[in-house]
C-alpha positions, 0 to 999 in steps of 0.5 A: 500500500506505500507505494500508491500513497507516495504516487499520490504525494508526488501528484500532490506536489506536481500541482502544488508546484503547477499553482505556484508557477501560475502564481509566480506568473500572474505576479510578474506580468502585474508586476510589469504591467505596474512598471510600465504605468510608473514608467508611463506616469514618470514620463508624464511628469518629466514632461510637465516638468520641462514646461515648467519655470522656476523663477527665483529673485522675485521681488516682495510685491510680486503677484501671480497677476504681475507674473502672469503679466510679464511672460504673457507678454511674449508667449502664451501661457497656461498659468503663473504662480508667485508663491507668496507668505501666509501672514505677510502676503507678501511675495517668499522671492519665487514662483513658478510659470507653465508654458503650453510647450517646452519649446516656449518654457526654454525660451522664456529663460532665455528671454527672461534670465536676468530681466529686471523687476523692480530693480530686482534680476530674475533667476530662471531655470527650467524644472528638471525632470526628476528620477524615480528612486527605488521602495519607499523612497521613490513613492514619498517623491512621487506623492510630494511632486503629485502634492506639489503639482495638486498646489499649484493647480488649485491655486491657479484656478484663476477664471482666466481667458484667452482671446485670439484673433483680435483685429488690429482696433483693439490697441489697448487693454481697456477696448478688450475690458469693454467687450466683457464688461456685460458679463460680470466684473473684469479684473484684468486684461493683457494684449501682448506685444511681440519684439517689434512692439506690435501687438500679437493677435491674442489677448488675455482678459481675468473675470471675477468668478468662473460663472461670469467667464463662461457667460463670457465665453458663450457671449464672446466666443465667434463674435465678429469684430472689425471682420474677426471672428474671435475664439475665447477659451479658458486659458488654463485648460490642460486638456484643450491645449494637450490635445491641441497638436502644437505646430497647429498651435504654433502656425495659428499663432504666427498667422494670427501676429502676420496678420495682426501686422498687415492689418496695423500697417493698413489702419497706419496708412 
């Protein structure tokens, strides 16, 4: 009778050794499918971090407005944020601006390293993108970057609006006020100008309250001024301007500013 009972053990560790190599495999391919998410997800981060600047010797009375001001100047951007003290208000000497593109972050450094405001030089320096660490390490600088990157959004959450297409009438940040004013307060408004000093063909207009900015957007948005259509949108909307191929982006715009000129010239003569 030993000899059935040992066939019988050996079965039994056969499909012992069966499970656990189904085991084993089920482990290592959900171990690799969660690699290649974290690869996926430091891929994700490393290229936000690239369109991202840090900008350093800031002045006390710097606001996210006044930064916002001064690169929108040049490029498009999708938020700026001066970090400032809880109880003073006042400006800790650092901020942080997103560009649409890293094409754009990078030269905006360029541009704006060693700008003057307010007889203070900016500091600019492109965010580097971080490497992930191993074990516990590696999960604490992934929860403080998403932590650091939740911060920064929520404080963005300005009802901020971008509008392309301006006619070359619209000269002055006043007449892009007047075309919102029915929509509730505005709070600010930008037109930037490019190198020559001739404005580029966009604008930026800060309401009070995101249900006025989307009152304004339905209200705005395809009207036809002087013969221009103008597109209004969010200006801080990720989606819109991740899904937006960027050399479409980038020919829109420079079609935009020739025009913008043409037309400048012609109103000149």
């Amino acid at each position: 009778m030993t000899p059935p009972r040992k066939k019988q053990r050996l079965s039994l560790d056969a499909a012992e050794v069966k499970a656990a190599v189904e085991t084993a495999t089920e482990a290592a391919v959900e171990s690799n499918a969660v690699t290649k998410v974290s690869d996926k997800e430091s891929e994700i981060e490393a290229a936000a971090q690239r369109r991202s600047l840090f900008v350093r010797s800031l002045p006390e009375s710097a606001t996210s407005e006044s930064l916002t001001e001064i690169f929108s100047a040049s490029f498009p951007i999708k938020h700026a944020v001066a970090v400032t003290d809880k109880e003073s208000k006042k400006c800790k000497g650092y901020g942080f601006v997103t560009f649409a593109d890293a094409e754009d972050c990078q030269k905006a450094k360029e541009e704006f390293n060693g700008f003057a405001v307010d007889g203070k030089k900016l500091r600019c320096e492109v965010a580097e993108p971080r490497h992930r660490e191993k074990g516990a390490a590696a999960q604490s600088a992934g929860e403080k970057f998403r932590e650091g990157q939740a911060k920064e959004r929520a404080a963005a959450q300005v009802p901020r609006l971008i509008v392309r297409n301006l006619p070359w009438s619209i000269k002055y940040p006043d007449q892009l006020a007047k075309l919102f004013q029915s929509y509730g307060k505005v709070k600010h408004t930008v037109l930037p100008k490019g190198k020559t000093g001739l404005l580029r063909g966009f604008g930026f207009v800060i309401m009070r309250g995101r249900p006025n900015a989307e009152k304004a957007i339905e209200g705005v948005n395809g009207k036809e001024i002087d013969g221009r259509q103008l597109a209004v949108d969010w200006a801080v909307d990720k989606e819109t301007w991740e899904n937006t191929p960027q050399e479409e982006t980038k020919e829109t715009d420079t079609t935009m500013e020739d025009a913008t000129e043409e037309d400048a010239a012609d109103g000149a003569d």
